[in-house]
C-alpha positions as CSV (number, residue, x, y, z in Angstrom):
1,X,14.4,-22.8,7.7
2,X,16.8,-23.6,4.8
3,X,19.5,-20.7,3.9
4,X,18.1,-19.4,0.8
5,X,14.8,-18.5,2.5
6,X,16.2,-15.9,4.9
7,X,17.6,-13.8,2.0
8,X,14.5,-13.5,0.7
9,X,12.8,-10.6,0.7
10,X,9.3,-10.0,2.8
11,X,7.9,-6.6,2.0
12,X,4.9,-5.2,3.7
13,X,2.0,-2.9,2.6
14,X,4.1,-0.1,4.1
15,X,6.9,-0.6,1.5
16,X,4.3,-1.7,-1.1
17,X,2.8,2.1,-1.1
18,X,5.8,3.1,-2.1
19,X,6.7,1.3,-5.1
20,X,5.8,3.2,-8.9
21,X,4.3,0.9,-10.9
22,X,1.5,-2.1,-11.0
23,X,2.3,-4.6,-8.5
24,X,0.4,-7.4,-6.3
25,X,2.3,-8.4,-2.6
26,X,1.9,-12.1,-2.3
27,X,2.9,-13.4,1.3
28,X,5.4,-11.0,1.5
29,X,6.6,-11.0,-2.1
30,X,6.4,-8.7,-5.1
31,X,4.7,-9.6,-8.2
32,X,5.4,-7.6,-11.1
33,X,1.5,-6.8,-13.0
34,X,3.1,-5.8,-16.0
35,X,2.7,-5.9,-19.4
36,X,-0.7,-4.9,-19.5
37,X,-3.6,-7.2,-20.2
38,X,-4.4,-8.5,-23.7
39,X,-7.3,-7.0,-25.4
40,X,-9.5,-10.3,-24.7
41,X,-8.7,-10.2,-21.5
42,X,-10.3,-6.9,-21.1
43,X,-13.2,-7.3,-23.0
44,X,-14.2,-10.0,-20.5
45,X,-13.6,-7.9,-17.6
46,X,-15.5,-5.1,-19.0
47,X,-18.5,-7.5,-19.7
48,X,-18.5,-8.7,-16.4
49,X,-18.4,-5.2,-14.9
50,X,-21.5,-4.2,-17.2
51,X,-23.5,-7.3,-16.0
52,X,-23.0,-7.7,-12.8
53,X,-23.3,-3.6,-12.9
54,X,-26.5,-3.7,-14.4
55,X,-28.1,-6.3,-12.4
56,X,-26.9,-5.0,-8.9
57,X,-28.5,-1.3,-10.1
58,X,-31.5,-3.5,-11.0
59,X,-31.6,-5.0,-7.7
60,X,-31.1,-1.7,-6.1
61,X,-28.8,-3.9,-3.4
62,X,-26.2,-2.1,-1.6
63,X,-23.2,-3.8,-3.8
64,X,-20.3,-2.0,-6.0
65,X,-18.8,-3.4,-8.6
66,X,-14.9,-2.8,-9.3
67,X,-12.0,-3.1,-11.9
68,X,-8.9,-2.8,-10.6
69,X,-9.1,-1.7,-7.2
70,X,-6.9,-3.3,-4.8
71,X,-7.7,-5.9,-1.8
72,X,-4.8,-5.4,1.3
73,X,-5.7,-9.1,2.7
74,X,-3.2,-8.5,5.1
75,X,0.0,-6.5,6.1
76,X,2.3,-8.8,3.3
77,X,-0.5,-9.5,0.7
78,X,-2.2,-7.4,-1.5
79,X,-3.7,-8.4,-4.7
80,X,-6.2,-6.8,-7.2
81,X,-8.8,-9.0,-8.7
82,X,-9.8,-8.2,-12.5
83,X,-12.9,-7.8,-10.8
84,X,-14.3,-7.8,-7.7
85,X,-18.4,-7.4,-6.3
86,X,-18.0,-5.5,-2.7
87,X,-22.0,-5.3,-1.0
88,X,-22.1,-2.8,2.4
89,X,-19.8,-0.2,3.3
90,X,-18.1,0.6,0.3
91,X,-14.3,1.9,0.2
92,X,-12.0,5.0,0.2
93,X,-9.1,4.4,-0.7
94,X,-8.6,0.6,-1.0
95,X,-10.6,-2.5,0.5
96,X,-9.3,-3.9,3.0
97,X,-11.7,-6.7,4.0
98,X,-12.9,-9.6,1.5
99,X,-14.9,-8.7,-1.4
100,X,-18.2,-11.1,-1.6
101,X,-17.2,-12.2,-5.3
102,X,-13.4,-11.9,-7.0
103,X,-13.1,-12.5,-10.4
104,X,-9.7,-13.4,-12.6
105,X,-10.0,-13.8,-16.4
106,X,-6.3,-16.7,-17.0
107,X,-3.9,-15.2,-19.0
108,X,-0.9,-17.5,-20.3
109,X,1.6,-16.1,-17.8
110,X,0.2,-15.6,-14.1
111,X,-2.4,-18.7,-14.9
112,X,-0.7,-20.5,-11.8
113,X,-0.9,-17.4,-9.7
114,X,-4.6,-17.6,-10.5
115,X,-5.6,-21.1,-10.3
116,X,-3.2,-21.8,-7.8
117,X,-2.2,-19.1,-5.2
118,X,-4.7,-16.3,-5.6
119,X,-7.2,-19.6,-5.2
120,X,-5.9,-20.6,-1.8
121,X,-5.6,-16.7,-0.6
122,X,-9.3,-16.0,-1.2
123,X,-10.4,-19.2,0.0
124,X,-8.6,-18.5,3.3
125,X,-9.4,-14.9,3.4
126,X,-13.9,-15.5,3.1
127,X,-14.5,-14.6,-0.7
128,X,-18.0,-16.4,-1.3
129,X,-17.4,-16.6,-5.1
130,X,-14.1,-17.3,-6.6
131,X,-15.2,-17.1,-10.8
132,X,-12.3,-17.8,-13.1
133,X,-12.8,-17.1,-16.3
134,X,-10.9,-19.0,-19.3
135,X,-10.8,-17.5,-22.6
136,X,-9.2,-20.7,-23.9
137,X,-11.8,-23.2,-23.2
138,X,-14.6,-20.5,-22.9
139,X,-15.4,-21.6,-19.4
140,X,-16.6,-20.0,-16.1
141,X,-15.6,-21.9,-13.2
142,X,-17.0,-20.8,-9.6
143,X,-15.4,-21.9,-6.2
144,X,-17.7,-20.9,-3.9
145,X,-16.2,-20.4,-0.2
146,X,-15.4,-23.7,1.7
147,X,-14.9,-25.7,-2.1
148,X,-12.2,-27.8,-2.7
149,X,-10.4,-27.1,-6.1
150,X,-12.0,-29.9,-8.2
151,X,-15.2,-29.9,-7.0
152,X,-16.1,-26.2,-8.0
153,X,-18.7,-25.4,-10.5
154,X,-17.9,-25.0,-14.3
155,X,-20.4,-23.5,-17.0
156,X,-20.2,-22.9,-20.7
157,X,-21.4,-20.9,-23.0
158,X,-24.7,-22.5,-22.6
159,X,-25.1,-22.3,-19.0
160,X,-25.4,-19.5,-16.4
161,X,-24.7,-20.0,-12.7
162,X,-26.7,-17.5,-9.8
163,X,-24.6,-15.6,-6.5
164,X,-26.7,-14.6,-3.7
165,X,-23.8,-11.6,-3.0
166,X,-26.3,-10.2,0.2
167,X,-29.2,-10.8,1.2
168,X,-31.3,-8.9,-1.3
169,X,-29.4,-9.6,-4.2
170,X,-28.4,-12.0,-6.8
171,X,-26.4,-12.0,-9.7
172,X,-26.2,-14.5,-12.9
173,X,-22.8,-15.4,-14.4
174,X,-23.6,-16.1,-18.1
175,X,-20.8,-17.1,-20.0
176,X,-22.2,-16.6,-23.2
177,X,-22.4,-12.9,-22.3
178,X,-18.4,-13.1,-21.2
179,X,-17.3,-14.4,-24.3
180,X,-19.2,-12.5,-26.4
């Protein structure tokens, strides 16, 4: 362990409770969430909520959809998805086991923590679908659980991609629908 690593800090959940503001707790270390989101950025979220809303209440399947709730993955990593698809018991408070789909719409300045940490944390962690949405190139790509980055599935505006989130539903990603 080099010198500089044992100065720094490694919070917990306990300590994250505590703290005013909008954070995530990455392996033991604070990410500020702040400023808030871009207008874009929440028009795609809110399009997502509405469609995967409307189709899970069309499905009558015991799934939940959620903006800005957060996921305690463990005691030093919490993180809150844009938006996330939870099917069976549905949560209090926070959730604390893996939601069946997590959703992140890239902004410019935590793109890495999307495409890059957050990636590995819900691949590790059992999120079936991992859809990354791009407002730059207008593209959905969906890392199922188990996918290597690279070898993922991208759609366009053109193209829609189908979840089997539990066993009595589905839902369709349409891109033309997020961009909109």
């Amino acid at each position: 362990m080099s010198t500089a690593s044992r100065f720094v800090p490694n919070y917990t959940v306990d300590d994250y409770r505590h703290w005013d503001g909008d954070w995530q707790l990455i392996e033991g270390v604070p990410v500020a969430m702040s400023p808030s989101p871009f207008a874009v950025h929440e028009r795609i979220a809110t399009e997502f909520v509405k469609s995967f809303g409307s189709q899970i209440d069309q499905q009558g399947c015991d799934c939940r959809v959620y903006a800005g709730l957060d996921w305690i993955v463990s005691d030093n990593t919490v993180v809150r998805p844009d938006v996330m698809v939870v099917c069976g018991p549905q949560p209090e408070r926070h959730l604390e086991r893996p939601p069946v789909v997590a959703v992140e719409i890239l902004s410019p300045s935590p793109r890495e923590l999307d495409l890059v940490v957050k990636r590995r944390i819900y691949q590790q962690n059992g999120v079936a679908f991992y859809v990354i949405a791009d407002p730059e190139t207008k593209q959905v790509e969906i890392a199922r659980t188990g996918t290597p980055p690279g070898e993922s599935e991208t759609i366009d505006e053109e193209q829609t991609a189908e979840l089997q989130v539990s066993e009595d539903c589905q839902i369709t990603v349409n891109a033309r629908q997020a961009f909109r």
